[in-house]
VOPA-930175 format. One record per atom (N, C-alpha, C): residue number from 1; atom name; x, y, z. Coordinates in steps of 0.02 Angstrom, whole numbers. Example, Ala and Ser with C-alpha at 12.3 -4.5 7.8 and 13.67 -1.06 7.14 Angstrom:
PT  pos  site       x       y       z
PT    1     N     660    -284     390
PT    1    CA     615    -225     390
PT    1     C     660    -165     390
PT    2     N     642    -112     354
PT    2    CA     684     -53     357
PT    2     C     645       2     394
# end
This chain:
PT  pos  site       x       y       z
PT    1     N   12348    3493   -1314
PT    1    CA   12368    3436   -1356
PT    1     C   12307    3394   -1374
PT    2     N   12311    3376   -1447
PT    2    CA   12250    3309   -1453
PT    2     C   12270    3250   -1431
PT    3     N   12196    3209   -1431
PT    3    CA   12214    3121   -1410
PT    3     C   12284    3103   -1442
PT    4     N   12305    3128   -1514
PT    4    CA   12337    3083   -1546
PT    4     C   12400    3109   -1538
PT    5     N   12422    3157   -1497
PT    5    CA   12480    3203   -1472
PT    5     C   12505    3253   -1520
PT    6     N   12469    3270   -1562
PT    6    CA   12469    3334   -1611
PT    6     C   12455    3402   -1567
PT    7     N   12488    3437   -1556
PT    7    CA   12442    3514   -1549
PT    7     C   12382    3543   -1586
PT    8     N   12356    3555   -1546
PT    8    CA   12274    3574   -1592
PT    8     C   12268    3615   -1636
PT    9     N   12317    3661   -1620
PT    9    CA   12320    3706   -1683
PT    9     C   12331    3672   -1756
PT   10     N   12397    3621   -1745
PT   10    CA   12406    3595   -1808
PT   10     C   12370    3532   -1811
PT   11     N   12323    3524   -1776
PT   11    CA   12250    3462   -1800
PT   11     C   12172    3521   -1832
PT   12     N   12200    3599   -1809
PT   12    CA   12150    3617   -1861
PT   12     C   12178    3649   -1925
PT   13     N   12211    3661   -1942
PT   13    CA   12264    3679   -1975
PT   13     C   12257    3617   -2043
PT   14     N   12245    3575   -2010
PT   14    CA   12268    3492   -2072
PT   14     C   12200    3495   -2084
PT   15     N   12130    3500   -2041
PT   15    CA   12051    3504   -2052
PT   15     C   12038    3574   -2093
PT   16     N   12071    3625   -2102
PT   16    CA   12056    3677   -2136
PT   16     C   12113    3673   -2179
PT   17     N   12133    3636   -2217
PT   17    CA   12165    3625   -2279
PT   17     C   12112    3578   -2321
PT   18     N   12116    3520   -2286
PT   18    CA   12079    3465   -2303
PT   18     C   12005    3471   -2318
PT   19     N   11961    3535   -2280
PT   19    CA   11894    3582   -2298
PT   19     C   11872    3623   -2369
PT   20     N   11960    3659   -2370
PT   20    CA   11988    3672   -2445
PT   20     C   11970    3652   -2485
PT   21     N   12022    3601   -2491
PT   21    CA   12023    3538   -2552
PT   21     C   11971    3521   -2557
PT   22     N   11934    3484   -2534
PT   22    CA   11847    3471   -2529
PT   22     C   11803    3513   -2561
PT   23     N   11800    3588   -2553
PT   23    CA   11784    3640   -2555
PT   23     C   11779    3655   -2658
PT   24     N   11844    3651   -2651
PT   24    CA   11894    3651   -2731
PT   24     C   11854    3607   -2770
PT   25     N   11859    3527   -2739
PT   25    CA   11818    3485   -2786
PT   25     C   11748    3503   -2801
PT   26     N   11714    3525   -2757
PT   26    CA   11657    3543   -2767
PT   26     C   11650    3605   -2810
PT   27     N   11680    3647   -2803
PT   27    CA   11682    3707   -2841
PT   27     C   11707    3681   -2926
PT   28     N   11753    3624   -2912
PT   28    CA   11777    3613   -3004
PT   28     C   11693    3587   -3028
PT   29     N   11664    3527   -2996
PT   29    CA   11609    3492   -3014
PT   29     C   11564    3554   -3041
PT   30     N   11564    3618   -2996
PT   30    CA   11498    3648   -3033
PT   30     C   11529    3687   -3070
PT   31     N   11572    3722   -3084
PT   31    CA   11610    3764   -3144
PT   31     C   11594    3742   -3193
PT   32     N   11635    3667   -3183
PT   32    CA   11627    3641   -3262
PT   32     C   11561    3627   -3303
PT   33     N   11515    3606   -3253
PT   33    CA   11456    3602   -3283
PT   33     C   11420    3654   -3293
PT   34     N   11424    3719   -3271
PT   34    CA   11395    3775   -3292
PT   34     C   11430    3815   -3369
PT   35     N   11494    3797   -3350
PT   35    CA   11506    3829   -3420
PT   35     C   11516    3822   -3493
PT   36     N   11522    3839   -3531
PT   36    CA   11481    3805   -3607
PT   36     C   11546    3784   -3637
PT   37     N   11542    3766   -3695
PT   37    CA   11620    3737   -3741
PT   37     C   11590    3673   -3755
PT   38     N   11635    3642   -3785
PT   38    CA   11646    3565   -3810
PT   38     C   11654    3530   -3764
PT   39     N   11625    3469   -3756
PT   39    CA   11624    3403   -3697
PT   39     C   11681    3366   -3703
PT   40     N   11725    3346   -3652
PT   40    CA   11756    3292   -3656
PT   40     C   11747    3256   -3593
PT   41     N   11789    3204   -3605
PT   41    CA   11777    3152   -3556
PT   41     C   11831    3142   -3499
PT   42     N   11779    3149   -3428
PT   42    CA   11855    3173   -3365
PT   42     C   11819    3139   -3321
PT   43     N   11865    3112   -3258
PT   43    CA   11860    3065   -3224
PT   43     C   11806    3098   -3169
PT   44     N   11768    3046   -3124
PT   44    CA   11758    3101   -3054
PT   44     C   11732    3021   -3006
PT   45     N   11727    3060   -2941
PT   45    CA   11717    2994   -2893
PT   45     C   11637    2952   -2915
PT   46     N   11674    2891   -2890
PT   46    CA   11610    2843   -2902
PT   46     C   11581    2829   -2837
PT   47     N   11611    2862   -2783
PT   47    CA   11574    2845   -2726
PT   47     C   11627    2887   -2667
PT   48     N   11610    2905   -2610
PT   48    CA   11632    2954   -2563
PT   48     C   11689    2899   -2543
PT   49     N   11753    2932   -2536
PT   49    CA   11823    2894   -2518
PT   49     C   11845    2926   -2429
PT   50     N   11874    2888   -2406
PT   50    CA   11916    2934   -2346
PT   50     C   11974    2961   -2386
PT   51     N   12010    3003   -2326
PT   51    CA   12078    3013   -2348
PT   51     C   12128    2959   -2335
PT   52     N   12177    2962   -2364
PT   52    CA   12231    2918   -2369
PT   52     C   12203    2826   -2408
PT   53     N   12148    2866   -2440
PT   53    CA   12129    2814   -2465
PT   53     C   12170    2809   -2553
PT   54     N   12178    2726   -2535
PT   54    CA   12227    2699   -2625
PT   54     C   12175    2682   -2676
PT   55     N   12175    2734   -2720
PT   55    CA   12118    2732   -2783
PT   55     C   12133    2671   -2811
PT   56     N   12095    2641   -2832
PT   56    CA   12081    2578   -2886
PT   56     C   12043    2588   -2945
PT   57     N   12032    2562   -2987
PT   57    CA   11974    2580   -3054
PT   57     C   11919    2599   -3052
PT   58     N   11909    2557   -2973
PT   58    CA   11843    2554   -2946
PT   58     C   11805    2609   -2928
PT   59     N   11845    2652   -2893
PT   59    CA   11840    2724   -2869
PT   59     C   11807    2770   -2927
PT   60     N   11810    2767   -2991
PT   60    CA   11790    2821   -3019
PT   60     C   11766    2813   -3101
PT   61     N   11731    2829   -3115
PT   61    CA   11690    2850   -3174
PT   61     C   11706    2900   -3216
PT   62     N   11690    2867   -3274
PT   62    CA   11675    2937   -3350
PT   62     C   11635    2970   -3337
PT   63     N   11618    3028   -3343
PT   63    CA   11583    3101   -3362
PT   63     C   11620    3148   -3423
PT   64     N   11560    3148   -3451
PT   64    CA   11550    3209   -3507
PT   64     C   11534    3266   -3502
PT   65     N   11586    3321   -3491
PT   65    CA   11588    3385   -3449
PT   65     C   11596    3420   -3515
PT   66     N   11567    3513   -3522
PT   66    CA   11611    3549   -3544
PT   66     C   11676    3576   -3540
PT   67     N   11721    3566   -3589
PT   67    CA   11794    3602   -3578
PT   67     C   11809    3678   -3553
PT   68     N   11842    3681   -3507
PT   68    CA   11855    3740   -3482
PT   68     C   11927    3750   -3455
PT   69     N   11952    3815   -3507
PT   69    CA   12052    3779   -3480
PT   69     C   12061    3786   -3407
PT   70     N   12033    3837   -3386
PT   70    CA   12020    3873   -3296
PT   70     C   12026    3826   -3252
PT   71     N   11985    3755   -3268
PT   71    CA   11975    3709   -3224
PT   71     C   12014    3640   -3229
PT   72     N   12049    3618   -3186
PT   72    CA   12098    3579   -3185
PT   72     C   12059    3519   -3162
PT   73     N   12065    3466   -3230
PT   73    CA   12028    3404   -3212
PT   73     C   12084    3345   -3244
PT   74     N   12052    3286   -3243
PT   74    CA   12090    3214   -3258
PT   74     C   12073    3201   -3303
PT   75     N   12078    3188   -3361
PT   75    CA   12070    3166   -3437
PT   75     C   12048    3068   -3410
PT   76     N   11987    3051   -3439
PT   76    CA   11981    2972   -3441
PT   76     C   12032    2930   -3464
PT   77     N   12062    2959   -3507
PT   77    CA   12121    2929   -3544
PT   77     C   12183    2904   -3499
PT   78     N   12193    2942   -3438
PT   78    CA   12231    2943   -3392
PT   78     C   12206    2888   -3316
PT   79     N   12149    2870   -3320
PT   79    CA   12142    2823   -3270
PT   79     C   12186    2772   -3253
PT   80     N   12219    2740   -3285
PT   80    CA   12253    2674   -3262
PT   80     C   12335    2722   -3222
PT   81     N   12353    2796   -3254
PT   81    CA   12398    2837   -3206
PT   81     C   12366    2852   -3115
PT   82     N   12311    2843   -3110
PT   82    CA   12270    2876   -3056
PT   82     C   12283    2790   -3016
PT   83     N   12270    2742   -3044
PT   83    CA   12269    2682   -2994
PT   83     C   12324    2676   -2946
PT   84     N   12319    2663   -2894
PT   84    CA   12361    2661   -2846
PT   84     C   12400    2748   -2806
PT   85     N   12366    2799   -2815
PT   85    CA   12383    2860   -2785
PT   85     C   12347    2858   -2736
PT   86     N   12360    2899   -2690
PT   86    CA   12332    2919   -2630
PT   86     C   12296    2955   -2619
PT   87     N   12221    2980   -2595
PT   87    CA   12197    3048   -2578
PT   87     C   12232    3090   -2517
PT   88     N   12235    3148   -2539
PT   88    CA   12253    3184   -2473
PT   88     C   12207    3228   -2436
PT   89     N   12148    3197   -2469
PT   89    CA   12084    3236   -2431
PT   89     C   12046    3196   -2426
PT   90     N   11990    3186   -2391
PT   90    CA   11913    3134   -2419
PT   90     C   11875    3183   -2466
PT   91     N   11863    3146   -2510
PT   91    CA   11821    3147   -2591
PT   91     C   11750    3132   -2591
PT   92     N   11702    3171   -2593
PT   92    CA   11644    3152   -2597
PT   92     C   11610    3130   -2670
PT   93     N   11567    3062   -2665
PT   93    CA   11547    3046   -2728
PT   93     C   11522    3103   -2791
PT   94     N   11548    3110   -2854
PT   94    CA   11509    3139   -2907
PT   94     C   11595    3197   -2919
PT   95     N   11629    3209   -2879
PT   95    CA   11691    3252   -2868
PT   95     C   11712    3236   -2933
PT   96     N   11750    3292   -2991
PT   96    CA   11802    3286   -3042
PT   96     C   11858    3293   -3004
PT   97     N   11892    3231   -3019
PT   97    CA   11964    3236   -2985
PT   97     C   12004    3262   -3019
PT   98     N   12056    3306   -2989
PT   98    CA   12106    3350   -2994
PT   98     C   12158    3330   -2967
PT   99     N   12208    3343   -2980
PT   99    CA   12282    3315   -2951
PT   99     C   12309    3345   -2878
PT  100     N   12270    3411   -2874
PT  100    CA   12269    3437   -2787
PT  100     C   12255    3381   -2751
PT  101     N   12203    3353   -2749
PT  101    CA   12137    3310   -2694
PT  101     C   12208    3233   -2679
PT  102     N   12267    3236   -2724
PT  102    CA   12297    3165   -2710
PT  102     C   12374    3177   -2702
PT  103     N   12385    3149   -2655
PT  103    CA   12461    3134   -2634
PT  103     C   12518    3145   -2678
PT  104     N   12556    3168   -2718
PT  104    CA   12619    3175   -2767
PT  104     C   12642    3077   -2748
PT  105     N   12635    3068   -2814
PT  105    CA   12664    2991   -2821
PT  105     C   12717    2975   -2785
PT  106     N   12703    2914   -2751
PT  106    CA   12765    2887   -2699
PT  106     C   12769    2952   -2631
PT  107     N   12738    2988   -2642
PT  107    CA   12733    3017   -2564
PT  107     C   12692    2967   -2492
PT  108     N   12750    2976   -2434
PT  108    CA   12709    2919   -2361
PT  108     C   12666    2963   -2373
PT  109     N   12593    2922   -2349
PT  109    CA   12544    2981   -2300
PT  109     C   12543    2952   -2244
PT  110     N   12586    2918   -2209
PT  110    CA   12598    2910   -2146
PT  110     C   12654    2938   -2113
PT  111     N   12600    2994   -2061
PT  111    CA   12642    3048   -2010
PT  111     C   12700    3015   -1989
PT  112     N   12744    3045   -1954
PT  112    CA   12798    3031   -1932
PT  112     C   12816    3012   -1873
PT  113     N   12760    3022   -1854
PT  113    CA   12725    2996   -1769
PT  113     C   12687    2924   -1770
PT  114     N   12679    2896   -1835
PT  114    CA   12643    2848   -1853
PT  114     C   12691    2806   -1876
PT  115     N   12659    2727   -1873
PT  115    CA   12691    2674   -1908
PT  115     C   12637    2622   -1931
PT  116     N   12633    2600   -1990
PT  116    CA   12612    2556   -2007
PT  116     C   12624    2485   -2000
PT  117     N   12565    2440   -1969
PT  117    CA   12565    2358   -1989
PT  117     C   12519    2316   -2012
PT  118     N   12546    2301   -2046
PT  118    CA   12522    2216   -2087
PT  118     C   12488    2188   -2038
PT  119     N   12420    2142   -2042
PT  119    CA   12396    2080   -2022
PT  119     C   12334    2053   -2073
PT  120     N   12337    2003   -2067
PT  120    CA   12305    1969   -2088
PT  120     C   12229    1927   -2047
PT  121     N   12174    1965   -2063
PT  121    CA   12140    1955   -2020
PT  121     C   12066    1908   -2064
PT  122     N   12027    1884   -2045
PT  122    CA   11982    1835   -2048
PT  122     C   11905    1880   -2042
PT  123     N   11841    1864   -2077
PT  123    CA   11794    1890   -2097
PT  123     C   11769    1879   -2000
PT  124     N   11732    1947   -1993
PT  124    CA   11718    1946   -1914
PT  124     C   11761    1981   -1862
PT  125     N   11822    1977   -1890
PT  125    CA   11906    2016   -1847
PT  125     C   11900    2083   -1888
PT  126     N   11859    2101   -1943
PT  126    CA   11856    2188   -1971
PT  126     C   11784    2199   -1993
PT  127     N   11753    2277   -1967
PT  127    CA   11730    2273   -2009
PT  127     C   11662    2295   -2068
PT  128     N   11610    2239   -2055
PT  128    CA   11578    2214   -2095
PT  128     C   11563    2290   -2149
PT  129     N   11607    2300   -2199
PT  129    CA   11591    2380   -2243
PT  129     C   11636    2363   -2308
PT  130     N   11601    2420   -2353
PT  130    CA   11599    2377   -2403
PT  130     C   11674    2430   -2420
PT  131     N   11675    2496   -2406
PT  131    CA   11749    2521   -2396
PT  131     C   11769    2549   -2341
PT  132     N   11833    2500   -2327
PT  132    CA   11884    2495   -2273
PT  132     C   11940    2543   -2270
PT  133     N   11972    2563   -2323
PT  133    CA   12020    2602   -2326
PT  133     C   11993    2661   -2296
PT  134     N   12063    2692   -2251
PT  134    CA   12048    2754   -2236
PT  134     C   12017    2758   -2176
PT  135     N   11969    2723   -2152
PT  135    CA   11918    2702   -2108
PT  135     C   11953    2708   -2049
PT  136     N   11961    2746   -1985
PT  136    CA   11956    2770   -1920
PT  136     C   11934    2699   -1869
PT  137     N   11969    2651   -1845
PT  137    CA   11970    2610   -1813
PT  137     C   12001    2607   -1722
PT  138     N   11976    2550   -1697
PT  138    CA   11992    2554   -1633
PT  138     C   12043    2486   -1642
PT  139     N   12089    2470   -1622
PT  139    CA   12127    2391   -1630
PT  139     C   12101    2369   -1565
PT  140     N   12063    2308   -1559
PT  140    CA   12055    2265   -1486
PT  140     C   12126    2206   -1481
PT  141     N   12150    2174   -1449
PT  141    CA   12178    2137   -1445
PT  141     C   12170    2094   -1386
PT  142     N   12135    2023   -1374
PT  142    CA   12119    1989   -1356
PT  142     C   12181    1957   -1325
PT  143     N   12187    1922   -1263
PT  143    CA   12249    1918   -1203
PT  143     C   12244    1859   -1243
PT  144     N   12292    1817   -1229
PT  144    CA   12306    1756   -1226
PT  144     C   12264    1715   -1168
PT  145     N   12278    1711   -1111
PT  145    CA   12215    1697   -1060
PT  145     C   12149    1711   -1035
PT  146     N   12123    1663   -1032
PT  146    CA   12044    1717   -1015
PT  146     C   12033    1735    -952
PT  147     N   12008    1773    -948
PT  147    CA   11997    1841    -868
PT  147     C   12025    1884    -882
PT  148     N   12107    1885    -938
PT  148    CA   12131    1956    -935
PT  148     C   12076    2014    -978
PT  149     N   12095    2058    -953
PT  149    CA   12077    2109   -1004
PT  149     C   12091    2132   -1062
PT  150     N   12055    2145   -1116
PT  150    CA   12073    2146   -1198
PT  150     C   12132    2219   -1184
PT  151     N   12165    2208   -1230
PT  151    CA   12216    2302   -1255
PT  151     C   12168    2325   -1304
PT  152     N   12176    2394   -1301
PT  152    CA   12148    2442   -1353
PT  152     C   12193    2481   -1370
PT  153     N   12192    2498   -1439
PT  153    CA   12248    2537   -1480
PT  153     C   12205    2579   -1496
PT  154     N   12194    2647   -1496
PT  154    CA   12141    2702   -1506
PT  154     C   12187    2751   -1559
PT  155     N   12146    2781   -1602
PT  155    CA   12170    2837   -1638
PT  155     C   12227    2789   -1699
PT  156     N   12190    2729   -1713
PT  156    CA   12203    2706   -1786
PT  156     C   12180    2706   -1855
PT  157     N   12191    2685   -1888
PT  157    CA   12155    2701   -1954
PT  157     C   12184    2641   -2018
PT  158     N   12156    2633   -2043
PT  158    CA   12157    2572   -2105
PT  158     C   12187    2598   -2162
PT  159     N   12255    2602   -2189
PT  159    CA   12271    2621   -2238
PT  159     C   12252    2601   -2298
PT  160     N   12264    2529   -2291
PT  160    CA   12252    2474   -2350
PT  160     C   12231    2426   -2351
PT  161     N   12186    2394   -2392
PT  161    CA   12170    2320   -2369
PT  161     C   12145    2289   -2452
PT  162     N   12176    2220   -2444
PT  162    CA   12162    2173   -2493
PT  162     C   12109    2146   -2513
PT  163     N   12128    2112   -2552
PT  163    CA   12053    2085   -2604
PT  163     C   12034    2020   -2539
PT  164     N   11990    1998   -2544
PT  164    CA   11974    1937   -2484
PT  164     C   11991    1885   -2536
PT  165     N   12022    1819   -2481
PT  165    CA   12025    1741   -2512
PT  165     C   11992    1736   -2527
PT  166     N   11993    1669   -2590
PT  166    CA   11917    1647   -2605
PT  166     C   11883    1598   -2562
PT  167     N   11933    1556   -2525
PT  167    CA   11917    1514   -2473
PT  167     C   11892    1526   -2408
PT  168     N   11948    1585   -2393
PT  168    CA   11925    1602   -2322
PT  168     C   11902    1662   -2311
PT  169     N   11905    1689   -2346
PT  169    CA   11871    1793   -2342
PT  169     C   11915    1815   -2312
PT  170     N   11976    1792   -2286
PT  170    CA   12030    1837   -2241
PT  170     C   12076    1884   -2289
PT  171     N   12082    1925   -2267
PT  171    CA   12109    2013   -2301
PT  171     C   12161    2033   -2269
PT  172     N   12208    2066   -2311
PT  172    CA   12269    2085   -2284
PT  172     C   12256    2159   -2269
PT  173     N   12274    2194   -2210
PT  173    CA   12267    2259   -2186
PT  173     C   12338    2263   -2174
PT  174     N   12361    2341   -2209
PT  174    CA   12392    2391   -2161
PT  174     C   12355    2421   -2114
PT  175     N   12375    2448   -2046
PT  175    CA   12341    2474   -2026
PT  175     C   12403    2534   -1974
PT  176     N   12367    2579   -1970
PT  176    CA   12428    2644   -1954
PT  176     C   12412    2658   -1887
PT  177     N   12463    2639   -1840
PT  177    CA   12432    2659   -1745
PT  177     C   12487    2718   -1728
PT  178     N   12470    2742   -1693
PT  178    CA   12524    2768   -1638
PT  178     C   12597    2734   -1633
PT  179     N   12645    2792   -1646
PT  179    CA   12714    2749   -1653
PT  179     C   12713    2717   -1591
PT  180     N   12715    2732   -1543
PT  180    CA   12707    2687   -1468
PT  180     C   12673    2640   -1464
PT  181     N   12631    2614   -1504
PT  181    CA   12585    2562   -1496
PT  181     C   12614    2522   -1543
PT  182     N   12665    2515   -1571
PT  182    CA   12687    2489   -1662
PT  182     C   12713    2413   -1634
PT  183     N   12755    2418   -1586
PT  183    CA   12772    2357   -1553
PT  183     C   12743    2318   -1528
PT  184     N   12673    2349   -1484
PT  184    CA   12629    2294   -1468
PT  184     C   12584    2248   -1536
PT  185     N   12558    2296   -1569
PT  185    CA   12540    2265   -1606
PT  185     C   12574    2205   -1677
PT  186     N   12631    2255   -1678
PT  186    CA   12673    2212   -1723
PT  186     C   12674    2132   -1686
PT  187     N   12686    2142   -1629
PT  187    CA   12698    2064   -1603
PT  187     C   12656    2024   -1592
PT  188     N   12581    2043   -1605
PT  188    CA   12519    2020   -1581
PT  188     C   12521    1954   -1648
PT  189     N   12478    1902   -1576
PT  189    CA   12453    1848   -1646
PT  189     C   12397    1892   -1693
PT  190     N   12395    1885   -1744
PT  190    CA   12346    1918   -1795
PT  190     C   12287    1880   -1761
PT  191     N   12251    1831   -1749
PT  191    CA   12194    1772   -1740
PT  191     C   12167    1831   -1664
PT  192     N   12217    1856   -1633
PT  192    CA   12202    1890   -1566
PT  192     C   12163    1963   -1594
PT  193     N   12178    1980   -1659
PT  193    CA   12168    2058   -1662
PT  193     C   12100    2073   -1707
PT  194     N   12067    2110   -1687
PT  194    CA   11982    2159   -1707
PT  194     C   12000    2205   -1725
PT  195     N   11959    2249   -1773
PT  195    CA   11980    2309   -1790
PT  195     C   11903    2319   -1772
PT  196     N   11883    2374   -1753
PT  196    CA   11799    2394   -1720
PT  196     C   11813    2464   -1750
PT  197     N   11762    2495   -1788
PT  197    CA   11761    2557   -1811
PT  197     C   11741    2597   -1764
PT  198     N   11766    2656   -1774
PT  198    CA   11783    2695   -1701
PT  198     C   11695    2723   -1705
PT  199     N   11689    2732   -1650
PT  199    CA   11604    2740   -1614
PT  199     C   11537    2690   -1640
PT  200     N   11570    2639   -1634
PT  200    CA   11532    2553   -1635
PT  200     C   11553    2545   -1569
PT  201     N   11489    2517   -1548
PT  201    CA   11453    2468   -1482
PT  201     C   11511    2407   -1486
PT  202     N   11518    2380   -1535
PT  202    CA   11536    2320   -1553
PT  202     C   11616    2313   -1511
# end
């Protein structure tokens, strides 16, 4: 069994799909540019994403590719359809996105073993990166009294997170734990909770 109570088979199983897809993007990126025809204009990453990460505008760029019917890409025209989908793989920067690499609209990508929560946390309580989504976290949670010992929620991950206040820099996170852990944290004061990216000192 893994940490996260998956059988290993089906934790490599999800890593050799997800190798695939990866694989695919990379293979569309050089197809298209090797082969000749008329240019049009198709989307591709503006910077390396995790998985289960929620595209924004931000995520991706015009390129002027040759046409090739073989290769299944995103028309620019279609960006504002792409905002708010999900990856179902991590995307490396320069990638032509394809409709494989992302979630079927309104599909959870949260397992069934998983639950997502809301908090609202303060600049210093996540962090310091410039993308959060997707991002592999540890939850600390700080006791109420001092001498106790902090809780740790291990094998979390950052689904979503908001634009920061303008006042206070505090950001709204989903964040996806262990269904067993859903209660502790749900009940936690937010002011008590850290998110520490998993293999930080910090």
């Amino acid at each position: 069994m893994s940490p996260e109570g998956l059988p290993t088979r089906r934790r490599w199983g999800r890593f050799a799909v997800g190798t695939t897809l990866s694989l695919l993007g990379a293979w569309i990126f050089a197809a298209v540019y090797v082969s000749a025809g008329e240019r049009i204009e198709v989307l591709a990453l503006d910077h390396d994403v995790e998985q289960y990460h929620t595209l924004t505008k931000e995520d991706f760029r015009t390129v002027r590719v040759a046409a090739d019917p073989g290769v299944r890409t995103v028309k620019a025209g279609e960006a504002d359809d792409l905002v708010g989908r999900v990856t179902r793989v991590p995307i490396v920067e320069g990638t032509l996105l394809a409709a494989e690499q992302l979630l079927d609209d309104g599909q959870n990508p949260i397992p069934g073993d998983k639950r997502g929560v809301p908090l609202r946390l303060k600049p210093g309580r996540f962090p310091p990166r410039d993308q959060l989504a997707g991002m592999r976290v540890d939850v600390v949670i700080q006791p109420p009294n001092r001498g106790e010992d902090p809780e740790t929620i291990e094998n979390a991950w950052i689904r979503s997170v908001g634009e920061p206040d303008e006042n206070t820099g505090e950001r709204t996170f989903e964040v996806v734990v262990p269904k067993g852990d859903y209660d502790t944290l749900a009940s936690a004061d937010d002011t008590r909770v850290k998110l520490v990216a998993q293999g930080s000192e910090d």
